[in-house]
N, C-alpha and C positions, 0 to 999 in steps of 0.2 A: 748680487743676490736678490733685489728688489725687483729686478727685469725677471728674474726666474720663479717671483712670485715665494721669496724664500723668509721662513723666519727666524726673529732675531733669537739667540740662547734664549733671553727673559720673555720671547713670545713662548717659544718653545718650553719652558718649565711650565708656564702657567696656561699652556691648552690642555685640554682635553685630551685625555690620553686614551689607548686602548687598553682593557682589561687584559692584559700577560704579562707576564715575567719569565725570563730566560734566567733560569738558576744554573751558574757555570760551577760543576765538581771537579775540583782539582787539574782543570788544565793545566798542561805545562807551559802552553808559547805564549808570552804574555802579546804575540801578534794573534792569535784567535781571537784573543780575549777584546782586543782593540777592533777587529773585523765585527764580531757580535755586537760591540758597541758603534759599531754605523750602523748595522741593520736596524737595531735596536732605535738607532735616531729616524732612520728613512722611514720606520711603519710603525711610529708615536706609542711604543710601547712604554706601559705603567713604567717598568724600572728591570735591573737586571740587579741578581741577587749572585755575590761573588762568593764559593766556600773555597776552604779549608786555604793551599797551598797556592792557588789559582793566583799570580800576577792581579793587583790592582793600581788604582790611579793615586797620586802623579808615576807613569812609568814611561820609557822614552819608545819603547817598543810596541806600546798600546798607543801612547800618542801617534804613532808614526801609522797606524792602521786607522784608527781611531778618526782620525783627520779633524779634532776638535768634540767628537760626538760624547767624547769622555767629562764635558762640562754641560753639557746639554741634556742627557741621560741620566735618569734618576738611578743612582746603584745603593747597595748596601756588603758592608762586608761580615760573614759568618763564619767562625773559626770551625762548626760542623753546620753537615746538611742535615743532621737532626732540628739543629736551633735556627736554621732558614727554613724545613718545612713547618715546624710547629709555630712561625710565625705567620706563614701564609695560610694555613688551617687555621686561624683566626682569625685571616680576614676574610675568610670565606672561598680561596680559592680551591680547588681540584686541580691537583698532581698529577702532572705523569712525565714518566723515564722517556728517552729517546734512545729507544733502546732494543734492537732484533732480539727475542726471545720468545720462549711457546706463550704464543696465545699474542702476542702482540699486535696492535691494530695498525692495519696498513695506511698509511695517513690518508690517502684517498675516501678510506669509508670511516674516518673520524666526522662524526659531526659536534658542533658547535653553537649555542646561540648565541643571539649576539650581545647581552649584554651579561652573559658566565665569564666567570672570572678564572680563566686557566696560567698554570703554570708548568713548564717546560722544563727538566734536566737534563741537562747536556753534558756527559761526562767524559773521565781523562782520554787522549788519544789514541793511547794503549787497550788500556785497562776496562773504558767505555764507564759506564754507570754503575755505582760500587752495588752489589746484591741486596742490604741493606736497605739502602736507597729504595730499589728497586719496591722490595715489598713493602715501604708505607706508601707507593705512589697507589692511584687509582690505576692504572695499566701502563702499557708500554705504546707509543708510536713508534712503529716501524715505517721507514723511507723504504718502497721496494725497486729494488734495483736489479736491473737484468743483462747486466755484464758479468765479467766476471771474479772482478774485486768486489766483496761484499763492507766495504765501509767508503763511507764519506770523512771526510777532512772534518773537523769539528764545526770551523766557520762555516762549510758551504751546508751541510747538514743545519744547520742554524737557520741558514736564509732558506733553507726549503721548506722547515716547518713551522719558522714562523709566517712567511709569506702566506702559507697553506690556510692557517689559523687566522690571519688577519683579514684574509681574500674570504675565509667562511664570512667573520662577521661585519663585513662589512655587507659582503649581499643579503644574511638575514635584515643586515638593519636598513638595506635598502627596501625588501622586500615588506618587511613591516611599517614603512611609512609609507610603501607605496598603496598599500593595501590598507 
């Protein structure tokens, strides 16, 4: 890990993170949930906020996606996603579903600065993002897709929009120090 310029768990808890949280609603596979937590470790995000039913850590099925990211990654667990949004409404973050519905923003024309603090719900595989949910978030990102399945896999859906999010603020905040 040292050749690939990698850091240790205890670097990793105590750097600098980026402002997001991946709030998982009631997944079922606790392999998603292990998949979200590597992306979660590869693009230094704040923490991942687990509700209701959703597989947490120690689990063998998270660990086995997970590949250790499950001890490096900050999480928290929520028995509702009422009491994980009204937690992050207080620290200041903006909501929103990942979620196709009217009015939903196509993540391409989402913008970001770089140092807002967003958070992300990613909900069940089925069922997607409970309605609820839905309407105390600030809006919906929509992934647009031009096949002809209209859903993504919960993990791969994960790495698209968080990438997307981290890729915005990192070039504001290149563009504000370069500037």
């Amino acid at each position: 890990m040292e050749e690939l310029g990698r850091m240790s768990v205890e670097e990793f808890r105590h750097s600098p993170k980026i402002p997001i949280v991946a709030v998982l609603e009631n997944i079922r596979s606790a392999y998603n949930v292990g998949s979200v937590f590597r992306t979660a470790d590869a693009f230094l995000l704040e923490a991942i906020y687990i509700v209701g039913y959703s597989a947490r850590p120690p689990h063998k099925e998270i660990r086995k996606t997970a590949l250790g990211a499950e001890e490096s990654v900050t999480w928290k667990h929520f028995h509702t996603t009422t009491q994980a949004l009204e937690a992050l409404e207080a620290e200041g973050y903006t909501v929103y579903a990942v979620e196709q519905a009217e009015g939903s923003i196509p993540l391409h024309e989402l913008t970001i600065g770089s140092e807002e603090k967003i958070a992300v719900v990613f909900g069940n595989e089925v069922t997607g993002v409970e309605q609820s949910t839905i309407n105390r978030c600030a809006g919906c990102i929509e992934i647009p897709q031009l096949g002809m399945k209209h859903s993504l896999n919960i993990a791969t859906a994960a790495g698209v929009v968080l990438w997307e999010l981290v890729r915005q603020g990192l070039l504001e905040k290149n563009s504000n120090q370069a500037g």
